[in-house]
ZAROGU-744677 format. One record per residue: z, x, y of N, C-alpha, C, CB in turn; residue in three letters; residue number from 1. Coordinates in pm, whole numbers, plus 50000, padded with zeros to 5 digits. Each point is the difference from the previous one (the first is absolute). Glycine has a CB too. Example, Ala and Ser with C-alpha at 12.3 -4.5 7.8 and 13.67 -1.06 7.14 Angstrom:
2
<n_Z: 50780 n_X: 51319 n_Y: 49431 ca_Z: 50000 ca_X: 49911 ca_Y: 50119 c_Z: 50000 c_X: 50090 c_Y: 50120 cb_Z: 50125 cb_X: 49811 cb_Y: 49883 aa: ALA i: 1>
<n_Z: 49803 n_X: 50154 n_Y: 50222 ca_Z: 50006 ca_X: 50082 ca_Y: 50119 c_Z: 50073 c_X: 49923 c_Y: 50109 cb_Z: 49785 cb_X: 50118 cb_Y: 49937 aa: SER i: 2>
***
This chain:
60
<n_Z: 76075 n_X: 37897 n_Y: 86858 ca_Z: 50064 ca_X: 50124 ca_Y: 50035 c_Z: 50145 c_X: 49977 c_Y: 50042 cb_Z: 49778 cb_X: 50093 cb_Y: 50069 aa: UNK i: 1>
<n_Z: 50262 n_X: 49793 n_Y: 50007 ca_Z: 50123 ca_X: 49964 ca_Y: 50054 c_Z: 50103 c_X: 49983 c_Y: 49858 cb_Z: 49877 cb_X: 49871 cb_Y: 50240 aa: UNK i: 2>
<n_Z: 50022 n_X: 50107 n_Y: 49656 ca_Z: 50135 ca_X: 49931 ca_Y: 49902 c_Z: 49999 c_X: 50096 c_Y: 49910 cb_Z: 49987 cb_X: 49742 cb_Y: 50007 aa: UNK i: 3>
<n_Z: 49944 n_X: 50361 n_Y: 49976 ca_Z: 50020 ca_X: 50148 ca_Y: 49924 c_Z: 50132 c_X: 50103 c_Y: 50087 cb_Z: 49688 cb_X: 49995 cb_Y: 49925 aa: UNK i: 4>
<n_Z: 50270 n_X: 49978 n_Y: 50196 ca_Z: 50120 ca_X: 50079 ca_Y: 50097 c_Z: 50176 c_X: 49925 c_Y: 49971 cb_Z: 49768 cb_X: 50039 cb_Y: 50233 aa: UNK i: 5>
<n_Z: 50215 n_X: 49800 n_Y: 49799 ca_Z: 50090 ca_X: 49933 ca_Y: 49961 c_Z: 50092 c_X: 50017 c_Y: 49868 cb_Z: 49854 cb_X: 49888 cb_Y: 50136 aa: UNK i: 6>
<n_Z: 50031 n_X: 50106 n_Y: 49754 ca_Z: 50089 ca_X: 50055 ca_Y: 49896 c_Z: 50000 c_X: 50118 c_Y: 49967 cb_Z: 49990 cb_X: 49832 cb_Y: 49929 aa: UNK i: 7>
<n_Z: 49928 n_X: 50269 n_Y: 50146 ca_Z: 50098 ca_X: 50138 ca_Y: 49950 c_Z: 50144 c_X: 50017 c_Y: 50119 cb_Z: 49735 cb_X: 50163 cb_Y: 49894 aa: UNK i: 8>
<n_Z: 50234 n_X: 49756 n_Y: 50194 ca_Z: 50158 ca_X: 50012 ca_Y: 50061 c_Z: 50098 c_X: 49937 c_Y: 49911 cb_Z: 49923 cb_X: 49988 cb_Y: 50238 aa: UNK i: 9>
<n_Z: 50078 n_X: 49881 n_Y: 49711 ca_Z: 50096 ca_X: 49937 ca_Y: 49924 c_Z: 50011 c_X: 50096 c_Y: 49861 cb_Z: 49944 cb_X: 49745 cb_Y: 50112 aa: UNK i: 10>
<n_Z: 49963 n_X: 50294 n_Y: 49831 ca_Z: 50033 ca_X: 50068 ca_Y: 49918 c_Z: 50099 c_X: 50152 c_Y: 50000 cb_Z: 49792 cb_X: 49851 cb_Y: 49965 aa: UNK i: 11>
<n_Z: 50168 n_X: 50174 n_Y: 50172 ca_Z: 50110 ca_X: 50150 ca_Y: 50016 c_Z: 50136 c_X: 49928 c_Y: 50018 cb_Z: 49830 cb_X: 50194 cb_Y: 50146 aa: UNK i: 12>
<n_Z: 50226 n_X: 49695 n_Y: 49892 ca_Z: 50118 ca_X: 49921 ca_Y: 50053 c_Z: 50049 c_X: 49957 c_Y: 49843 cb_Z: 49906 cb_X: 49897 cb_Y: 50280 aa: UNK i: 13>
<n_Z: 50051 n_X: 50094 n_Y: 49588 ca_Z: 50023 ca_X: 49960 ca_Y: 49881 c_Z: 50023 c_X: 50089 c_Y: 49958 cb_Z: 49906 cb_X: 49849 cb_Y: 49981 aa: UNK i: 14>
<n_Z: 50029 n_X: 50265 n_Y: 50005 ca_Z: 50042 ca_X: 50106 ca_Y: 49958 c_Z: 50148 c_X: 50097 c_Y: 50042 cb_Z: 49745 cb_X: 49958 cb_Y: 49978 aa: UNK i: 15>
<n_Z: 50196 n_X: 50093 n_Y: 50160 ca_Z: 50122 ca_X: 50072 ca_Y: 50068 c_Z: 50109 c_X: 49904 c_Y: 50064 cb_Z: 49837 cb_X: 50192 cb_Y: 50053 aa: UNK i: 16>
<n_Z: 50179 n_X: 49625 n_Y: 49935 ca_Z: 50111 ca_X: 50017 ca_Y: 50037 c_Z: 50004 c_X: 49887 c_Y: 50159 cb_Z: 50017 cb_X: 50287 cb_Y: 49851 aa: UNK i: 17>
<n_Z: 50042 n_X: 49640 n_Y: 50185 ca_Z: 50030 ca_X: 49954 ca_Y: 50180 c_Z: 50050 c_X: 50121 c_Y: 50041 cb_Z: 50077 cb_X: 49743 cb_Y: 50004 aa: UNK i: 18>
<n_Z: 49926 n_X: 50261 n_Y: 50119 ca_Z: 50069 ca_X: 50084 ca_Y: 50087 c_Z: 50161 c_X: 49949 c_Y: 50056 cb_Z: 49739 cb_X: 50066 cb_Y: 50063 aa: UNK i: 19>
<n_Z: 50292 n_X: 49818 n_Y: 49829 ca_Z: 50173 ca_X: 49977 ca_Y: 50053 c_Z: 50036 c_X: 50094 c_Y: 49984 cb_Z: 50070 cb_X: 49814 cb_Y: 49955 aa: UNK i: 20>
<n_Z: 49985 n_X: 50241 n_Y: 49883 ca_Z: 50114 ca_X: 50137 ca_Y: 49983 c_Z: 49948 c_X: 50117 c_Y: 50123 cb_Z: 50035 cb_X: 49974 cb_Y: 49682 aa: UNK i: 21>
<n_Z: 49870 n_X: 50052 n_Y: 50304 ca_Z: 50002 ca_X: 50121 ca_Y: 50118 c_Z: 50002 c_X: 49962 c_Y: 50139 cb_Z: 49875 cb_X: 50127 cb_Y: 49855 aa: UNK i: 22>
<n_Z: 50103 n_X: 49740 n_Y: 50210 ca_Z: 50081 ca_X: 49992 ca_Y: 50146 c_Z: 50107 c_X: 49964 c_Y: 50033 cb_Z: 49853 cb_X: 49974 cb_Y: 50043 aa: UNK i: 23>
<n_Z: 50236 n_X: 49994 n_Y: 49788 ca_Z: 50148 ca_X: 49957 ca_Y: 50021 c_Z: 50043 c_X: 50181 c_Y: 49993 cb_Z: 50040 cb_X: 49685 cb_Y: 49856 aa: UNK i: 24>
<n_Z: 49894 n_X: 50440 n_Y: 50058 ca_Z: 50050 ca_X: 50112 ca_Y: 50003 c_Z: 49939 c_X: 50076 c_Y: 50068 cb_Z: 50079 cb_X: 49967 cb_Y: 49836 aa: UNK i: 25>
<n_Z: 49893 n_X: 49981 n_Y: 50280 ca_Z: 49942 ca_X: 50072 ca_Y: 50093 c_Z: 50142 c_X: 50080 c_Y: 50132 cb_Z: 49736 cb_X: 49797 cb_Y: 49937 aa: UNK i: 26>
<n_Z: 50305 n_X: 50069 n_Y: 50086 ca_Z: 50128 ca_X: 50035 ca_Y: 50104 c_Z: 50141 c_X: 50146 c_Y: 49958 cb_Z: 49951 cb_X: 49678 cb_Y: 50042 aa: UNK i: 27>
<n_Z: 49995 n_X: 50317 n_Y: 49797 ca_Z: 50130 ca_X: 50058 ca_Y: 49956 c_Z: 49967 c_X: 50157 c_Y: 49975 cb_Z: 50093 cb_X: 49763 cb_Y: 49882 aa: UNK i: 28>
<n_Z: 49744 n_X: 50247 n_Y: 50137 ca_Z: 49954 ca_X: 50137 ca_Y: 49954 c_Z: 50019 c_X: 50052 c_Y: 50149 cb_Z: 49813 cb_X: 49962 cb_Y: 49774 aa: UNK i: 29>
<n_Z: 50142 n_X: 49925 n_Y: 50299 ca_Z: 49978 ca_X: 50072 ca_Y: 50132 c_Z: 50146 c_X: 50058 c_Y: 50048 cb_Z: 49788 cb_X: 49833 cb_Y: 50069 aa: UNK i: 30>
<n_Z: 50309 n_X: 50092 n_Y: 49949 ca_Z: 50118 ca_X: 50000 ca_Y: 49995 c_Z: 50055 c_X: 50132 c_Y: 49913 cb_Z: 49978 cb_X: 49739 cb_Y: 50040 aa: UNK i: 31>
<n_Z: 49989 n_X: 50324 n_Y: 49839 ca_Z: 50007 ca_X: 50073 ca_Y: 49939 c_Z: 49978 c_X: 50196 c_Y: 50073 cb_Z: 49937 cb_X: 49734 cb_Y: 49836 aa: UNK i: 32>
<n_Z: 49943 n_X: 50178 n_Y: 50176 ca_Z: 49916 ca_X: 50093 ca_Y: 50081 c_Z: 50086 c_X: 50080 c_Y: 50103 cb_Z: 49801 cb_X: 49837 cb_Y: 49973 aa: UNK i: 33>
<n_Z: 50214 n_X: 50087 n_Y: 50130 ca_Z: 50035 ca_X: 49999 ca_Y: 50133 c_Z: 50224 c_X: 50056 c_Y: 49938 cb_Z: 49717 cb_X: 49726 cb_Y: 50157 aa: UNK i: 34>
<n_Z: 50285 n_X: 50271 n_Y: 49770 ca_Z: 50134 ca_X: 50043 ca_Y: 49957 c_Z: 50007 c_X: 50094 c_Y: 49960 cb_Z: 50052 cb_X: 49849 cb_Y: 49966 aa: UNK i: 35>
<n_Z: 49869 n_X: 50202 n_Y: 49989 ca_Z: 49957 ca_X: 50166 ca_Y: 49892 c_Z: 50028 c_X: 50073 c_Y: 50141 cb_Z: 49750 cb_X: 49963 cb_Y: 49767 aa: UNK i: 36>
<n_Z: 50194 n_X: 50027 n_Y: 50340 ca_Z: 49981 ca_X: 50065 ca_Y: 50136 c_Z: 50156 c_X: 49995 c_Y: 50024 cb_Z: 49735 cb_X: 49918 cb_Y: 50099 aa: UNK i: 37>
<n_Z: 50356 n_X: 50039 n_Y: 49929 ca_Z: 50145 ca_X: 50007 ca_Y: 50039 c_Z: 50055 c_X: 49973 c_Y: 49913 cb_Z: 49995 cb_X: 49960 cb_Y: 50182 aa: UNK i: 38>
<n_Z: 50037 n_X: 49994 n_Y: 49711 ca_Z: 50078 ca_X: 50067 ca_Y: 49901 c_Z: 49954 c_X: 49984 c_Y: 49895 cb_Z: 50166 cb_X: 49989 cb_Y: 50095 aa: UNK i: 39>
<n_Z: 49977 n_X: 50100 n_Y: 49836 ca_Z: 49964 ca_X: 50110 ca_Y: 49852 c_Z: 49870 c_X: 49940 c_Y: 49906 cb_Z: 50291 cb_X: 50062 cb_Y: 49964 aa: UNK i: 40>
<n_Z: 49618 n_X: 49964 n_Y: 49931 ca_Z: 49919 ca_X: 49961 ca_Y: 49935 c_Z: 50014 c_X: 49903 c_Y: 49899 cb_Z: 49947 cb_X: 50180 cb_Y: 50069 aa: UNK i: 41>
<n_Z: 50226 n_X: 49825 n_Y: 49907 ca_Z: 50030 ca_X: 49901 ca_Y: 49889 c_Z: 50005 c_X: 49877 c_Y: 50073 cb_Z: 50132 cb_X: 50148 cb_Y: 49842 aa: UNK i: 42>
<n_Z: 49914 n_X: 49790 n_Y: 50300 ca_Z: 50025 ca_X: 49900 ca_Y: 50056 c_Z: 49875 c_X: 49905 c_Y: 50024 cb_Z: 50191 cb_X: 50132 cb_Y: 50082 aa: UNK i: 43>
<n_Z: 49711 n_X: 49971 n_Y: 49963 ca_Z: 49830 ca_X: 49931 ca_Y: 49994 c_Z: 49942 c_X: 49989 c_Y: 49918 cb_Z: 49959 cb_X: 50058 cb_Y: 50135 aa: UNK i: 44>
<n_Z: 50032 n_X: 50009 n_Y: 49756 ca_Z: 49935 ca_X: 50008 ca_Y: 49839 c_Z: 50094 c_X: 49833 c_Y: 49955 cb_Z: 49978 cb_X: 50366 cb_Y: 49919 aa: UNK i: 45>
<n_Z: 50127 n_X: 49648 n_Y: 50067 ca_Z: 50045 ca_X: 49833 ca_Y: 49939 c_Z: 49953 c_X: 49890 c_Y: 50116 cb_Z: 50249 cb_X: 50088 cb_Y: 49862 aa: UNK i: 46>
<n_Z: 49757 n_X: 49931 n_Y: 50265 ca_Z: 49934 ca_X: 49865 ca_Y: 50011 c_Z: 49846 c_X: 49987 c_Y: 49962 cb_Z: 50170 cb_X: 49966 cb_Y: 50181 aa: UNK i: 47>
<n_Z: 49754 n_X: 50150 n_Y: 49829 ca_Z: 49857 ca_X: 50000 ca_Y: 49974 c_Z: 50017 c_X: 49969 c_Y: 49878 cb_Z: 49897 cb_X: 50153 cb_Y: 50146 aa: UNK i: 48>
<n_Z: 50146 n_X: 49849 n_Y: 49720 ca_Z: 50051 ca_X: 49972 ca_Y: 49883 c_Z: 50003 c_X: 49850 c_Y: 50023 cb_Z: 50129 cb_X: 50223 cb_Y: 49942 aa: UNK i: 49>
<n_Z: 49924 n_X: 49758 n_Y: 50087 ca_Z: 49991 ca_X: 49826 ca_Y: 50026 c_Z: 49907 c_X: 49954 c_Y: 50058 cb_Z: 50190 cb_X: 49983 cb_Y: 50017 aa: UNK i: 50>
<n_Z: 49724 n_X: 50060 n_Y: 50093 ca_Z: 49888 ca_X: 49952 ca_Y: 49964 c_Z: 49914 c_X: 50016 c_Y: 49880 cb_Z: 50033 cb_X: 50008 cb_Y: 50199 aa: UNK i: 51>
<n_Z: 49943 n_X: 50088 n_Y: 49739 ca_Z: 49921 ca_X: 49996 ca_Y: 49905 c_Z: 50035 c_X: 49952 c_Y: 49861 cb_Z: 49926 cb_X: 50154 cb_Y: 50138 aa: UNK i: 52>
<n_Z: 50225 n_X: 49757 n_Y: 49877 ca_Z: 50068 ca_X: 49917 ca_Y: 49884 c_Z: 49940 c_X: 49853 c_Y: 50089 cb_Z: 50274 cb_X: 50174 cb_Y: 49885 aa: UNK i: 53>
<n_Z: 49711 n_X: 49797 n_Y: 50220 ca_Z: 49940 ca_X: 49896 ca_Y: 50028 c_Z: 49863 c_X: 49912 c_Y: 49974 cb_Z: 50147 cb_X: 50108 cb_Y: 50109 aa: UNK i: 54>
<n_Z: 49797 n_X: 50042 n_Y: 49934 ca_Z: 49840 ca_X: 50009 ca_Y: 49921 c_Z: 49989 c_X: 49962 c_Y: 49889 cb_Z: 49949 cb_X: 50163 cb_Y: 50091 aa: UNK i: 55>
<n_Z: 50074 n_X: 49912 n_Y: 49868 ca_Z: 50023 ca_X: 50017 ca_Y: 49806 c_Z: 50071 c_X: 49849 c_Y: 49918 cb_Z: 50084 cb_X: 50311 cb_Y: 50043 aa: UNK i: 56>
<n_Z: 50021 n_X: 49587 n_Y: 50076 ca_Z: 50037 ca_X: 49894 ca_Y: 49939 c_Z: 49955 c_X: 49887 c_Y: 50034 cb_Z: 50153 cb_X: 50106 cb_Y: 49964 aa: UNK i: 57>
<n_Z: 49737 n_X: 49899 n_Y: 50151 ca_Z: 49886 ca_X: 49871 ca_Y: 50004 c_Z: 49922 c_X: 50034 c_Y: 49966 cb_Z: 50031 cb_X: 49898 cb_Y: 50136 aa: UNK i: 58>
<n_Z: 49903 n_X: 50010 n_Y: 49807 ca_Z: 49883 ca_X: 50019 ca_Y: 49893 c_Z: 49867 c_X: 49911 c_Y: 50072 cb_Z: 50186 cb_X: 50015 cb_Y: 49753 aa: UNK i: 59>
<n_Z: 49878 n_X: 49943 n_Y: 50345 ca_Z: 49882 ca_X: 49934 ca_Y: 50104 c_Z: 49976 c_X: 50051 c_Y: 50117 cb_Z: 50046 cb_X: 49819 cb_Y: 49924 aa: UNK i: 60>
***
């Protein structure tokens, strides 16, 4: 039972991916986030933009 659980965990990690790109684009959404609130929508939308060009450019 331990090694059916084991590899359906490794198997979701092959499929969808490490979690580097999304905790390196984690800081920049949040950051994003928290900017939309005090200023204009274009200033937070591009850094959140960059996070999700971060995401999108590790592939691990």
């Amino acid at each position: 039972m331990r090694l059916k659980i084991i590899l359906l965990a490794l198997v979701s990690l092959l499929f969808s991916g490490c979690i580097v790109g999304t905790v390196a684009a984690l800081p920049f959404k949040a950051v994003g986030a928290v900017t939309n609130v005090v200023a204009p929508d274009v200033v937070g939308d591009s850094i959140s933009g960059v996070g999700t060009i971060v995401d999108a450019a590790i592939p691990f």
